[in-house]
PLY file of the C-alpha trace (Angstrom):
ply
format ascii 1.0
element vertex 87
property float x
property float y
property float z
element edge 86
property int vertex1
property int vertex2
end_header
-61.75 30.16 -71.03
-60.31 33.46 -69.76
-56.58 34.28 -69.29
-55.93 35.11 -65.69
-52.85 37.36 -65.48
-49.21 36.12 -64.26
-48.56 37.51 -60.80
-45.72 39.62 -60.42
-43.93 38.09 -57.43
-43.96 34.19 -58.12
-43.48 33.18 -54.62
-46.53 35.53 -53.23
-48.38 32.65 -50.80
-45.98 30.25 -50.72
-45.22 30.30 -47.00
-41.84 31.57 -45.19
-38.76 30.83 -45.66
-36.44 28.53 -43.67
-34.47 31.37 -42.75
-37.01 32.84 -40.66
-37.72 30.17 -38.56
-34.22 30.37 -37.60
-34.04 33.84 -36.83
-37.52 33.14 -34.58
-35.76 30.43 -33.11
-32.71 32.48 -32.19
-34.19 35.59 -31.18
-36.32 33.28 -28.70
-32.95 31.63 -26.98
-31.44 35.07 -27.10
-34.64 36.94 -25.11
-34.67 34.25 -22.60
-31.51 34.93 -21.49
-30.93 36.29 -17.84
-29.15 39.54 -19.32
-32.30 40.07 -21.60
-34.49 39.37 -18.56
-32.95 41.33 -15.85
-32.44 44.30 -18.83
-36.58 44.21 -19.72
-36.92 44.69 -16.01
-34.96 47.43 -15.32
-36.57 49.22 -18.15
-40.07 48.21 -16.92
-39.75 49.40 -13.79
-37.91 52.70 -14.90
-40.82 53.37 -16.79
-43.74 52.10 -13.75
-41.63 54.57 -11.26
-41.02 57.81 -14.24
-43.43 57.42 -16.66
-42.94 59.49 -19.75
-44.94 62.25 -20.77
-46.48 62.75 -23.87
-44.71 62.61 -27.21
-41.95 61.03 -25.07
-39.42 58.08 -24.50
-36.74 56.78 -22.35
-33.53 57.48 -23.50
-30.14 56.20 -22.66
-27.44 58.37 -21.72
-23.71 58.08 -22.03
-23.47 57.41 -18.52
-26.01 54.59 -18.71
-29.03 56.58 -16.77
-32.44 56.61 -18.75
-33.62 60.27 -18.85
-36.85 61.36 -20.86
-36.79 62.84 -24.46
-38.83 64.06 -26.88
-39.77 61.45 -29.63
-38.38 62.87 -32.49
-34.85 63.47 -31.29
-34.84 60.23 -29.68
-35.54 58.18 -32.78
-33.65 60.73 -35.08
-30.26 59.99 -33.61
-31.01 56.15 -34.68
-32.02 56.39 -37.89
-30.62 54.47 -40.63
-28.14 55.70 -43.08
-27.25 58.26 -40.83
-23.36 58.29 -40.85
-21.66 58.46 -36.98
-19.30 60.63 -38.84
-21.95 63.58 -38.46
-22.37 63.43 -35.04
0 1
1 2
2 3
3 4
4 5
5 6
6 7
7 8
8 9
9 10
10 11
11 12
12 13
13 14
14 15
15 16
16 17
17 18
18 19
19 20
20 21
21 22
22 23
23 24
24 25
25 26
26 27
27 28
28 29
29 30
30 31
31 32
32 33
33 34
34 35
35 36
36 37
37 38
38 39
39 40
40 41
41 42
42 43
43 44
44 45
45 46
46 47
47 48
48 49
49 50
50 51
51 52
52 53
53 54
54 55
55 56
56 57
57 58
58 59
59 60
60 61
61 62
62 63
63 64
64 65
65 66
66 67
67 68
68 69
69 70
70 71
71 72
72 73
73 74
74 75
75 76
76 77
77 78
78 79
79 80
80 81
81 82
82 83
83 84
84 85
85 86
């Protein structure tokens, strides 16, 4: 009889935890809401009137406009790890 190896991660395959269900479950209630629905439209239609050119994104401003900006620095300025002490 041959020796099949012990997998590494134990718990490979055995379906999701409860814990994601819950988070599925909230971020379903919390998406419905009329702030999330009334947001998703205002950035839809921002983006149906301006769209963005290429290698670009919407990006807030302090003063709450959406403006378009290159990728990069866009999703830079979000990154994780990166301290709000360096800004």
């Amino acid at each position: 009889m041959k020796k099949v190896p012990q997998r590494r991660n134990k718990l490979a395959g055995k379906g999701k935890s409860r814990s994601s269900e819950k988070k599925k479950a909230y971020d379903t209630k919390y998406h419905g809401t009329k702030e999330r629905k009334k947001y998703r439209a205002k950035l839809n239609k921002e983006n149906r009137e301006h769209p963005n050119r290429k290698e670009h994104d919407k990006s807030h401003t302090k003063s709450g406009k959406l403006v378009n900006e290159s990728q990069s620095k866009n999703r830079a300025r979000n990154q994780a790890g990166r301290s709000l002490k360096n800004v």
